[in-house]
ROLOLO-681251 format. One record per residue (C-alpha): y, x, z; residue number from 1. Coordinates in nm, 4 decimals. Example, Ala and Ser with C-alpha at 12.3 -4.5 7.8 and 13.67 -1.06 7.14 Angstrom:
ROLOLO-681251
+----------+----------+----------+-----+
!        y !        x !        z !  nr !
+----------+----------+----------+-----+
!  -0.4500 !   1.2300 !   0.7800 !   1 !
!  -0.1060 !   1.3670 !   0.7140 !   2 !
+----------+----------+----------+-----+
***
This chain:
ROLOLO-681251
+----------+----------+----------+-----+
!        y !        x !        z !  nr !
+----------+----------+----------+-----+
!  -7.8905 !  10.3366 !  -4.0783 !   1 !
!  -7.7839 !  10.7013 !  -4.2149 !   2 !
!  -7.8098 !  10.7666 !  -4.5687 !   3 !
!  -7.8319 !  11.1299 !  -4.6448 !   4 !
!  -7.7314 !  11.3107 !  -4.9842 !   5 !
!  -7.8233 !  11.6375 !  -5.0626 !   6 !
!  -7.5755 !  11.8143 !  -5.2973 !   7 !
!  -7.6318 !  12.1493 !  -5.5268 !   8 !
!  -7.3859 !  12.4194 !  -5.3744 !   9 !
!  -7.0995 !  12.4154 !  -5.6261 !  10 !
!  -7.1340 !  12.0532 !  -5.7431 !  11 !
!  -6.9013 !  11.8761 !  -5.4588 !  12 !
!  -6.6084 !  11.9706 !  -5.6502 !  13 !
!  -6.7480 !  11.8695 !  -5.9919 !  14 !
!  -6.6033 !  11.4861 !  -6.0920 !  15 !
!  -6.9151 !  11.3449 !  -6.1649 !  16 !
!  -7.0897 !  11.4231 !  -5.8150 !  17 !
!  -6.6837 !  11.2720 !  -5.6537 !  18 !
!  -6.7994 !  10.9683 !  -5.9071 !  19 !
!  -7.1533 !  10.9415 !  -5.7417 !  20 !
!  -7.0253 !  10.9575 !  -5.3799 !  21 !
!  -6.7636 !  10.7057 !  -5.4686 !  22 !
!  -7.0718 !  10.4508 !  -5.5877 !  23 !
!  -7.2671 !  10.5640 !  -5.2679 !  24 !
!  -7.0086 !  10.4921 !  -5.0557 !  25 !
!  -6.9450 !  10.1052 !  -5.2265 !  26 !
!  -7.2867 !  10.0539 !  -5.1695 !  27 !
!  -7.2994 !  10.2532 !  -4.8019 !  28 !
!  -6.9942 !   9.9813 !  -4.6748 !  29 !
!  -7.1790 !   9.6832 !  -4.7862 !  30 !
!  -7.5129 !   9.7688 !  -4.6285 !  31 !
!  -7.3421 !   9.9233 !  -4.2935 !  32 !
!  -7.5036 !  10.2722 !  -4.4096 !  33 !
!  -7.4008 !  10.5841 !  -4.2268 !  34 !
!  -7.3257 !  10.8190 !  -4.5323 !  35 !
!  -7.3985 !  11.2146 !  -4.4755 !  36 !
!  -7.3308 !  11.4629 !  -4.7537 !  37 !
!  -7.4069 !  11.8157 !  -4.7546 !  38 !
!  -7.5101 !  12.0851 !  -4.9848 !  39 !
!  -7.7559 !  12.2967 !  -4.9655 !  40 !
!  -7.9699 !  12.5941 !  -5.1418 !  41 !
!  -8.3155 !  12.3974 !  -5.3316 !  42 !
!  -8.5214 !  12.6010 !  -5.0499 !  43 !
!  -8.3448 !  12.3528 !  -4.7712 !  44 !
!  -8.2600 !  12.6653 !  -4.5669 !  45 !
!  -8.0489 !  12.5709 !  -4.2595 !  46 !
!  -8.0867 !  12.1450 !  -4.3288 !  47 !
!  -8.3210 !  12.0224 !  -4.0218 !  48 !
!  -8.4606 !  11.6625 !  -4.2397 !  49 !
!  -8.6991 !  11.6095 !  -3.9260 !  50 !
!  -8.5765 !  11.2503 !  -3.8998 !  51 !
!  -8.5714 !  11.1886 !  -4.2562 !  52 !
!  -8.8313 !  10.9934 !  -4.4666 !  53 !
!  -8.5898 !  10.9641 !  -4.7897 !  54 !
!  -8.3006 !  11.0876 !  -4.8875 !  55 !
!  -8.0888 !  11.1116 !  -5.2138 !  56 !
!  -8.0357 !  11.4034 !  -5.3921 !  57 !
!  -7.7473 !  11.5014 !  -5.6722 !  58 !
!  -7.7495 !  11.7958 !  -5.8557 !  59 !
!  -7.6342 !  11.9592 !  -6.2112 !  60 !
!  -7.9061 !  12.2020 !  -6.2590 !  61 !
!  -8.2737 !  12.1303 !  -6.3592 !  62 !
!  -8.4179 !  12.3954 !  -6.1672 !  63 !
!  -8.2661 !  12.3844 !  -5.8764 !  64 !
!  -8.3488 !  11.9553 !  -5.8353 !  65 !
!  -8.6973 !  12.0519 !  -5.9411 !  66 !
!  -8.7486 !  12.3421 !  -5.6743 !  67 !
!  -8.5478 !  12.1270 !  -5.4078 !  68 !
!  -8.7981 !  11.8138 !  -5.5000 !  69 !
!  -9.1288 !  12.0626 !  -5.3944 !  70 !
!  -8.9558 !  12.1758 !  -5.0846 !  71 !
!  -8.9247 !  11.7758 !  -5.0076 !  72 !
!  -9.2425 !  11.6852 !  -5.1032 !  73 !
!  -9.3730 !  11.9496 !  -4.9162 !  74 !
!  -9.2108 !  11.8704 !  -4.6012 !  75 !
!  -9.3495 !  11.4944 !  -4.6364 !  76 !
!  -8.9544 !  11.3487 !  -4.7706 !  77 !
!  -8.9577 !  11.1535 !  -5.0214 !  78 !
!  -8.6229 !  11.1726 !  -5.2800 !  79 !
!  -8.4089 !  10.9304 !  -5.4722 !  80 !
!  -8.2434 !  11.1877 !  -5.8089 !  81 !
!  -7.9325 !  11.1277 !  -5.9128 !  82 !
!  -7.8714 !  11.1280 !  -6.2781 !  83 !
!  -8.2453 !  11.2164 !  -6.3369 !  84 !
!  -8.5235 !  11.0494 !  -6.5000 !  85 !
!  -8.9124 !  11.0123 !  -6.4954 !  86 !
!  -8.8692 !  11.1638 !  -6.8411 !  87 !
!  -8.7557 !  11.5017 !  -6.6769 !  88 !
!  -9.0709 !  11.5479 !  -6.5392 !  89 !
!  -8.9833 !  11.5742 !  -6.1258 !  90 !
!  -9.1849 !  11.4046 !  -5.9058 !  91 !
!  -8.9245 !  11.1954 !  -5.6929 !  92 !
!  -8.9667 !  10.8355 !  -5.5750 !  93 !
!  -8.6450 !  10.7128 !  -5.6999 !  94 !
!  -8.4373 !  10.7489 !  -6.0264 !  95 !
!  -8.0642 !  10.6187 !  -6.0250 !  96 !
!  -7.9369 !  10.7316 !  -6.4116 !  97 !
!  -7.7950 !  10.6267 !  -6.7391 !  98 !
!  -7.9964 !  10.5029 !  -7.0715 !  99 !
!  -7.9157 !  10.8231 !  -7.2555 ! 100 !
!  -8.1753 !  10.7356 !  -7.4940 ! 101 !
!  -8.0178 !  10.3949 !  -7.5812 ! 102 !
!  -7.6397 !  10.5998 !  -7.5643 ! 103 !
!  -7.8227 !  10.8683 !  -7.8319 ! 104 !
!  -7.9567 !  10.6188 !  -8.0645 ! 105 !
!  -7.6229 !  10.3990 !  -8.0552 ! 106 !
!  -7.4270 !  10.6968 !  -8.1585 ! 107 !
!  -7.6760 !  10.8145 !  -8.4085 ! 108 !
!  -7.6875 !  10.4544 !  -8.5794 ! 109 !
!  -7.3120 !  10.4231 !  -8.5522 ! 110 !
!  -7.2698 !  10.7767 !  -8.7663 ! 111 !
!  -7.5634 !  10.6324 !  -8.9713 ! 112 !
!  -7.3566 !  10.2970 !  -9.0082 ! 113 !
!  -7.0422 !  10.4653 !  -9.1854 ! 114 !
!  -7.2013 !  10.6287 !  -9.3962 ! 115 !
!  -7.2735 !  11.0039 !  -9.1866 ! 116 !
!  -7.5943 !  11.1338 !  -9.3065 ! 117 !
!  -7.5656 !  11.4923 !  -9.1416 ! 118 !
!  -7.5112 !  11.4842 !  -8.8027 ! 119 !
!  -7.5500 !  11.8012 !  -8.5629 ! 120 !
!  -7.5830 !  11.7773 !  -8.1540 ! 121 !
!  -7.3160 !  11.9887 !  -7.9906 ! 122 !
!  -7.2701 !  12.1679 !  -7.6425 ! 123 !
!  -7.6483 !  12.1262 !  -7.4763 ! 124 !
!  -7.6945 !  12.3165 !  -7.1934 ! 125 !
!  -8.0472 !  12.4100 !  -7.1172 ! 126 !
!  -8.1126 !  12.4035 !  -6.7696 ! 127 !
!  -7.9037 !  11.9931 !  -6.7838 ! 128 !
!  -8.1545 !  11.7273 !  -6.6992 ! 129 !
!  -7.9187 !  11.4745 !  -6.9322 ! 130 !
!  -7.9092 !  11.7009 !  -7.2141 ! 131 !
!  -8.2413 !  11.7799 !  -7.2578 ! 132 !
!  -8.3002 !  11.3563 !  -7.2835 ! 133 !
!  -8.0577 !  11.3610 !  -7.5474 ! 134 !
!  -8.1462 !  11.6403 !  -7.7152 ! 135 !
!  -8.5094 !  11.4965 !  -7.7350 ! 136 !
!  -8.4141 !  11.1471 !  -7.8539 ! 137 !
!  -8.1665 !  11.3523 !  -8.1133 ! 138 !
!  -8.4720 !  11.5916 !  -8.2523 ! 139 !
!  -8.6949 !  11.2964 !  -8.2392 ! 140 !
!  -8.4657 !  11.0250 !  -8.4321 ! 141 !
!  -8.7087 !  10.8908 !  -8.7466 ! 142 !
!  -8.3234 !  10.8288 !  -8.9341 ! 143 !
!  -8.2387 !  11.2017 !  -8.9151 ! 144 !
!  -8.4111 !  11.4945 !  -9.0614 ! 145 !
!  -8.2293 !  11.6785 !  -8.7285 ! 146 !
!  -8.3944 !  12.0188 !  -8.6636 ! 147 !
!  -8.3110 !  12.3017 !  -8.4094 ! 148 !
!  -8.0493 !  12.4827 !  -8.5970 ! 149 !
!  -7.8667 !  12.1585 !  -8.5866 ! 150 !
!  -7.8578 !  12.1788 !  -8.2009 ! 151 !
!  -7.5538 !  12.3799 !  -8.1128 ! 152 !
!  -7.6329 !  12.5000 !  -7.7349 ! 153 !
!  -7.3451 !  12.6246 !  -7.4838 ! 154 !
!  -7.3984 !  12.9800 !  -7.4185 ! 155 !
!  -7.1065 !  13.0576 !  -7.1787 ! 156 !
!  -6.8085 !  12.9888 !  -7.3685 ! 157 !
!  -6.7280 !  12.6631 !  -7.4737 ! 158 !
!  -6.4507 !  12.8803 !  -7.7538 ! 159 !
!  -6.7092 !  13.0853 !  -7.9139 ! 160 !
!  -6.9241 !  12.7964 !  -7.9176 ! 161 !
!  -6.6583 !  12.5607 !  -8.1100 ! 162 !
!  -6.5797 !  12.8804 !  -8.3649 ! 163 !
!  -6.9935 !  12.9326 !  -8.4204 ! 164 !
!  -7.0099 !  12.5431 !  -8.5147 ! 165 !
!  -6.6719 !  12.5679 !  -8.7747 ! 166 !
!  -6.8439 !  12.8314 !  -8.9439 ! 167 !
!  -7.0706 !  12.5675 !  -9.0321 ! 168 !
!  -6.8528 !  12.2209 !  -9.0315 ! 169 !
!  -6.9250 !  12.2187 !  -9.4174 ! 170 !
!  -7.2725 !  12.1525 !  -9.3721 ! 171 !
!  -7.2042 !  11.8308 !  -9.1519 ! 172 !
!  -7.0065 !  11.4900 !  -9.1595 ! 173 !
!  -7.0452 !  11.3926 !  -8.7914 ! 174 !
!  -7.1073 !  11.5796 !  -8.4384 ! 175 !
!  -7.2223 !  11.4487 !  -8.1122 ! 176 !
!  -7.1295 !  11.5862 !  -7.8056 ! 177 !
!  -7.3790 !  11.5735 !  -7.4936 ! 178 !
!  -7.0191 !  11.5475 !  -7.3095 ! 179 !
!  -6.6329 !  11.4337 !  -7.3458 ! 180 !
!  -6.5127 !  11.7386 !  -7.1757 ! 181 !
!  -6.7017 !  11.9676 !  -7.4639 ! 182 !
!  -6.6103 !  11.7283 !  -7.6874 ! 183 !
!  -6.2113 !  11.7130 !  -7.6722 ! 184 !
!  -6.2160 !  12.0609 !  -7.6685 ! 185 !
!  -6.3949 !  12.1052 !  -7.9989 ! 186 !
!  -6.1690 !  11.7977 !  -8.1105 ! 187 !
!  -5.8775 !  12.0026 !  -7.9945 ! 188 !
!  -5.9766 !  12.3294 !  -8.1863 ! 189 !
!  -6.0940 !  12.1131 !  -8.5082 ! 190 !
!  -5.8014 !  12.0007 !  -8.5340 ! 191 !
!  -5.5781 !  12.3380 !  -8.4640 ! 192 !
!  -5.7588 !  12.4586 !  -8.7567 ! 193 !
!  -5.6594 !  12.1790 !  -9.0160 ! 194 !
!  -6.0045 !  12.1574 !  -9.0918 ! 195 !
!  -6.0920 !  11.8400 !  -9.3013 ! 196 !
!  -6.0626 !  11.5577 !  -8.9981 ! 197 !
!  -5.8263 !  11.2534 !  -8.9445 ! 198 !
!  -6.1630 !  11.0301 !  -8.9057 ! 199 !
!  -6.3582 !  11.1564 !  -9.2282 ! 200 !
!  -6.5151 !  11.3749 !  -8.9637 ! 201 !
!  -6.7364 !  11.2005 !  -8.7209 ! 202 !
!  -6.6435 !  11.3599 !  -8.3332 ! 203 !
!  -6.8404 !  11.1318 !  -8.0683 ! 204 !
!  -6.9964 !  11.1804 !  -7.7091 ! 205 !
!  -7.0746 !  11.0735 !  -7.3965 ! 206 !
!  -6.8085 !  11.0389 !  -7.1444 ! 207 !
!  -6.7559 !  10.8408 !  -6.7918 ! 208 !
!  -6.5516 !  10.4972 !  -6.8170 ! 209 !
!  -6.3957 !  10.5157 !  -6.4789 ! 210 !
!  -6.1933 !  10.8170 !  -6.6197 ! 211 !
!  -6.1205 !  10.6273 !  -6.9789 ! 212 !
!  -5.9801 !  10.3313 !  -6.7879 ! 213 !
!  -5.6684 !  10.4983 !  -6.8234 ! 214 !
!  -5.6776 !  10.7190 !  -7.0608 ! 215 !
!  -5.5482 !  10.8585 !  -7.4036 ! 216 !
!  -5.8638 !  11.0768 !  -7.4726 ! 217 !
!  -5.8998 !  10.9966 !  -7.8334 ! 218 !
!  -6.3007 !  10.9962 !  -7.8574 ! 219 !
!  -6.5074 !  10.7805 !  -7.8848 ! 220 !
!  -6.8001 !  10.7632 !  -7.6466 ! 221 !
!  -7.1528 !  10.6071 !  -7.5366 ! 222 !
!  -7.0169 !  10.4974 !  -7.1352 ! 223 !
!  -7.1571 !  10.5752 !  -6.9030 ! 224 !
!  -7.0731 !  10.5090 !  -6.5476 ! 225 !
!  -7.1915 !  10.7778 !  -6.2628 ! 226 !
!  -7.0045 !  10.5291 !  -5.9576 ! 227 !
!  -7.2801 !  10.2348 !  -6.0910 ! 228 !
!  -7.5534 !  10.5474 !  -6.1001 ! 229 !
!  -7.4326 !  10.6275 !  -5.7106 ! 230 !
!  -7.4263 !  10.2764 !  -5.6264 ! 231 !
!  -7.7808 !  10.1981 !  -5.7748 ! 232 !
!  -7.8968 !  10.4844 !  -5.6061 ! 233 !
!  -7.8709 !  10.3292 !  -5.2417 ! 234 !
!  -8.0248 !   9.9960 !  -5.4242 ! 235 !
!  -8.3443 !  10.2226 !  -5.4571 ! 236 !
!  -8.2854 !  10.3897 !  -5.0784 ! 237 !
!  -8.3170 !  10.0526 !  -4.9821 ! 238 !
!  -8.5981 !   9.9758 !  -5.1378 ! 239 !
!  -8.8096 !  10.2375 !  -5.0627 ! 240 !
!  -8.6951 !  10.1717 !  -4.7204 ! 241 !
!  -8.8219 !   9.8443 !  -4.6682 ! 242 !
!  -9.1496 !   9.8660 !  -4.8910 ! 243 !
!  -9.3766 !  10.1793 !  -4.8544 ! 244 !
!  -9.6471 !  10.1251 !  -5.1136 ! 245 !
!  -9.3859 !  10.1708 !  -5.4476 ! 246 !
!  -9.4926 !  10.4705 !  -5.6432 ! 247 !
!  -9.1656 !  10.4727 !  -5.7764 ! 248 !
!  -8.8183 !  10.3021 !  -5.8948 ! 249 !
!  -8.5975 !  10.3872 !  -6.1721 ! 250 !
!  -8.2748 !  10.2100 !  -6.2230 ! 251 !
!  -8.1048 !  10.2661 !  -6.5618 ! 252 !
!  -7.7374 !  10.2016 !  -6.6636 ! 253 !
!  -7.6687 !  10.1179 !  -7.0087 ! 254 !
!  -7.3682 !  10.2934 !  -7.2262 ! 255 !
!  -7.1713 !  10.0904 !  -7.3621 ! 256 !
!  -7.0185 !  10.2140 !  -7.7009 ! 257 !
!  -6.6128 !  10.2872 !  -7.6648 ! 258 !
!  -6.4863 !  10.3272 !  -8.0273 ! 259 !
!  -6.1817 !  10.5571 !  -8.0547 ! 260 !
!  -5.9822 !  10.7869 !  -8.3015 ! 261 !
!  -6.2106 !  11.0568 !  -8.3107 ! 262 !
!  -6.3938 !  10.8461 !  -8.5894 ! 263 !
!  -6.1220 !  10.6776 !  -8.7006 ! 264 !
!  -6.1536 !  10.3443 !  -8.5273 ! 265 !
!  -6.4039 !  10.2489 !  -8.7192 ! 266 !
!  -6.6323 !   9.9886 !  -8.6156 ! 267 !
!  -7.0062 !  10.0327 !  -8.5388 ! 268 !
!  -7.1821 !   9.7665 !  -8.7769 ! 269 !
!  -7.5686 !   9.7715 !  -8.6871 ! 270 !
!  -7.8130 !   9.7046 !  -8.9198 ! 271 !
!  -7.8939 !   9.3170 !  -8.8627 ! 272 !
!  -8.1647 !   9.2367 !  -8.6708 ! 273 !
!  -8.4601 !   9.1015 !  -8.8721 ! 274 !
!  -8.7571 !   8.8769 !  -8.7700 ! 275 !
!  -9.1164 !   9.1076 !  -8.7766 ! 276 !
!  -9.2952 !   9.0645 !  -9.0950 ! 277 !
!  -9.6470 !   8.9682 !  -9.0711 ! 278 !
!  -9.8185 !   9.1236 !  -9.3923 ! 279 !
! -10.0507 !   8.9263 !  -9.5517 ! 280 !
! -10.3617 !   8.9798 !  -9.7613 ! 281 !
! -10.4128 !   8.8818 ! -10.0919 ! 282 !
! -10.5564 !   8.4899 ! -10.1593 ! 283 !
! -10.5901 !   8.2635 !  -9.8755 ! 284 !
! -10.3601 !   8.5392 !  -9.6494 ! 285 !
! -10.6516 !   8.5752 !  -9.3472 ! 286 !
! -10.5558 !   8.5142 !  -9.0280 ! 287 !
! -10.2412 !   8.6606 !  -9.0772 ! 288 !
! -10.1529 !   8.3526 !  -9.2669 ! 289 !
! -10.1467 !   8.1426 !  -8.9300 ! 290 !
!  -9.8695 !   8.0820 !  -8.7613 ! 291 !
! -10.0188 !   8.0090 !  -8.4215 ! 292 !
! -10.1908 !   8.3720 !  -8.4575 ! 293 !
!  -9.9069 !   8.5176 !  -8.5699 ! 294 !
!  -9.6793 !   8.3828 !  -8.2530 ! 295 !
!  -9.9643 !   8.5064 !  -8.0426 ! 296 !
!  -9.9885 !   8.8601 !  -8.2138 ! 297 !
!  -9.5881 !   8.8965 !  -8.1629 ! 298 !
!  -9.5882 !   8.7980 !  -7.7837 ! 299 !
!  -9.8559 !   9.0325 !  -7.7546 ! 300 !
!  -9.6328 !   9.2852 !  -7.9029 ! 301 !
!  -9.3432 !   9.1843 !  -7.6621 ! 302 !
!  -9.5495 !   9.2175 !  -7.3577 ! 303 !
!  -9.7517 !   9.5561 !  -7.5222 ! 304 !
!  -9.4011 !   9.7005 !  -7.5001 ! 305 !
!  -9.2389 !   9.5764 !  -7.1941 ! 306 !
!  -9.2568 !   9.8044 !  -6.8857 ! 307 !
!  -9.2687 !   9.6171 !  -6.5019 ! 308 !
!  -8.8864 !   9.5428 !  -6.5000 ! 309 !
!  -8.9356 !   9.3665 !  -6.8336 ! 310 !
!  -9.2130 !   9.1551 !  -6.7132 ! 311 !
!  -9.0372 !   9.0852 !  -6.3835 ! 312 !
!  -8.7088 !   8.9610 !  -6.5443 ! 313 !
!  -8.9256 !   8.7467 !  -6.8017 ! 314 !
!  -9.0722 !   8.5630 !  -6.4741 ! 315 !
!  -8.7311 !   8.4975 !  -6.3571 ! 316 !
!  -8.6110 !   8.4078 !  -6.6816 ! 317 !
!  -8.8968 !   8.1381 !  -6.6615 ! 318 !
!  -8.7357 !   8.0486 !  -6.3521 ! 319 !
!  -8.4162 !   8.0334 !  -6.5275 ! 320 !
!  -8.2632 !   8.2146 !  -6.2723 ! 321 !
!  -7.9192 !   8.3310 !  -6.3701 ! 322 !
!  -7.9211 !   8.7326 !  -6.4953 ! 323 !
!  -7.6536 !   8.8352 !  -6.1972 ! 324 !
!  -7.8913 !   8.6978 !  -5.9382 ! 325 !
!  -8.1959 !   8.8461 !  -6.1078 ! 326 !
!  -8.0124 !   9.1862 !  -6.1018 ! 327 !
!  -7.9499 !   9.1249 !  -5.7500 ! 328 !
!  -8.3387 !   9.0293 !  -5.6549 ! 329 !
!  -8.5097 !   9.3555 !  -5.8942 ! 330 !
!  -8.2162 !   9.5832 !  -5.8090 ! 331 !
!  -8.0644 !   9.6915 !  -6.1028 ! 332 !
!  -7.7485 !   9.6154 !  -6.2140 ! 333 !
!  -7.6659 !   9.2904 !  -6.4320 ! 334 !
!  -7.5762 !   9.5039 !  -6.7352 ! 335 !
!  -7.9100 !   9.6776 !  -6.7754 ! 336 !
!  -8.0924 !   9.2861 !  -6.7376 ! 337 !
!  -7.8304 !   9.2245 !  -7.0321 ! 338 !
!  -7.9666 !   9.4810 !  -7.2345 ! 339 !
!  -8.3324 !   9.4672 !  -7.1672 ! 340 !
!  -8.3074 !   9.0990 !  -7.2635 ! 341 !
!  -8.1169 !   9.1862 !  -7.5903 ! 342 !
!  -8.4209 !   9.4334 !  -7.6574 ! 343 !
!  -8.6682 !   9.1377 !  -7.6173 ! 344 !
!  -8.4783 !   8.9089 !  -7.8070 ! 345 !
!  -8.4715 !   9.2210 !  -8.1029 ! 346 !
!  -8.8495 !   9.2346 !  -8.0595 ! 347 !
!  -8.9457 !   8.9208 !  -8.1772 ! 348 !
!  -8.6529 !   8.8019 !  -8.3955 ! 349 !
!  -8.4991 !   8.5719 !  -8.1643 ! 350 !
!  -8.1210 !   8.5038 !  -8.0485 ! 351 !
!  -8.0910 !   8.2806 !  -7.7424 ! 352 !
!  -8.2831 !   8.3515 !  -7.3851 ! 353 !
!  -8.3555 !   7.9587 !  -7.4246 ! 354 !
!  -8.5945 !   8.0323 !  -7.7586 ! 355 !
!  -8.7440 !   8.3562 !  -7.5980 ! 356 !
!  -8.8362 !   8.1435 !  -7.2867 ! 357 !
!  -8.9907 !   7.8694 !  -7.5096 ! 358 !
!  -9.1633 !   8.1436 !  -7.7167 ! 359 !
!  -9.3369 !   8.3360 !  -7.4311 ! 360 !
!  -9.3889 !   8.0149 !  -7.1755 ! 361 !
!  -9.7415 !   7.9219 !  -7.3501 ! 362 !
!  -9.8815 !   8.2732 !  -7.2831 ! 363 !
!  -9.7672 !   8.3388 !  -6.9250 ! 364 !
!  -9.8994 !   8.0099 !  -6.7874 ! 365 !
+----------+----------+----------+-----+
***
């Protein structure tokens, strides 16, 4: 079966779209997929996609995806984005990307953690489909008072955008960068001007692990990984391949926090996790002073907050099906089941998949 990817002129050369093609092409060898790459202009001028019911799409630029996606649509092809989410608002039937809100709110709590109470996001480029996500989750964060003049957005020049933020260092103890490229290069001129650093001043990003592997870069980084992005994104071809009545499937990668220098190696120590409180009133407590209500009002809030991939792994969890082998049956990757497991476990105070099973069995049955 051929797989076709659509590429933004100018973005074959980029690392990240190399890194996406290298995870499409894992994927394309163990399915027997034919891959074809091309790029093209969003208005598909000169790409005949008469054969074509899906294909995958990569691309840097917000508009362009989004003009490329109505050109699809209205040619009756459906699209799998890479490095997109539902959040940025294109209709597509597939999303292969990171958890850039989880990578945000890490590095926000890890400044938060060590003591970094004014923290400014650095390098945003308005037309990115990533950055936007993370400057949302940034401006949005209920543990900073963040505000638009702490967004620094790129303008052109990456230089005059590192001098326009020094003039203002004084007024911060910790930067985020929306990438590890912007971010060793502010890093770099930081520290050419012998500006008050060596780990009292918080430098952190995002930044791809495959390139870290072996690496000296000295910041530290939410991972992400654009080959398991490229890879997940021919899960979803698949899927959409073989079922026709999905509205639509996002896959998301979780970062994993790599602490280095640029903080000063210090280590990211998260609030503890606390059990839900259950308020109660005054005298005899109400029902809140029940425990069987109370464990029903808390699975309620579990289930309240879990999307379809929640509830699905919680079935196979039932099952007691092993998480590499549930990743394999929803088609997502093992890490994210990890993490979405970790979040349930957060939401109602637990610590082993063993008490969340025994906790949710009586109100699934």
């Amino acid at each position: 079966m051929k797989t076709v990817v659509l590429i933004q002129k100018g973005d074959s050369s980029t690392h990240w779209t190399s890194l996406y093609l290298e995870g499409l092409k894992n994927g394309a060898k163990q399915s027997g997929y034919e891959l074809e790459s091309m790029e093209c202009s969003s208005d598909l001028s000169g790409i005949d996609l008469s054969d074509e019911d899906i294909i995958i799409a990569i691309g840097s630029s917000y508009s362009w995806m989004s003009e490329l996606c109505y050109n699809l649509h209205k040619n009756g092809t459906k699209a799998v984005l890479l490095g997109y989410s539902r959040e940025n608002k294109i209709i597509a039937e597939g999303y292969s990307t990171a958890d850039y809100t989880g990578g945000m709110k890490t590095l926000v709590e890890y400044s938060i953690s060590n003591g970094k109470k004014k923290i400014a996001l650095f390098g945003v480029n308005s037309d990115s489909p990533t950055d936007y996500i993370k400057q949302k989750v940034f401006l949005e964060n209920q543990q900073l008072s963040a505000s638009e003049s702490d967004v620094f957005t790129f303008e052109g020049n990456s230089l005059e955008l590192c001098d326009r933020f020094i003039k203002e260092i004084d007024n911060y103890d910790s930067i985020i960068c929306v990438n590890d490229v912007i971010a060793f290069i502010l890093y770099k001129r930081i520290t050419a001007y012998d500006i008050r650093y060596a780990g009292n001043f918080f430098v952190s990003a995002f930044g791809d692990v495959t390139y870290r592997k072996n690496s000296l870069s000295p910041i530290t980084v939410a991972g992400i990984s654009c080959v398991n992005m490229g890879y997940n994104s021919l899960k979803i071809f698949k899927r959409l391949k073989s079922t026709g009545n999905i509205s639509y499937i996002t896959i998301k990668d979780s970062c994993v926090l790599d602490i280095r220098s640029s903080t000063g190696n210090k280590p990211y120590c998260p609030a503890p996790i606390k059990k839900p409180e259950i308020k109660t009133r005054a005298g005899n407590g109400g029902i809140f002073g029940d425990e069987t209500i109370n464990k029903i009002i808390t699975s309620e809030k579990l289930l309240a907050d879990c999307d379809s991939l929640d509830i699905d792994i919680i079935y196979e969890l039932l099952k007691k099906t092993p998480t590499d082998i549930i990743a394999e049956k929803l088609y997502t990757s093992e890490s994210t089941v990890k993490y979405r497991i970790k979040n349930m476990l957060k939401c109602v105070g637990l610590e082993k998949k063993s008490q969340l099973i025994e906790f949710i069995l009586p109100y699934l049955k």
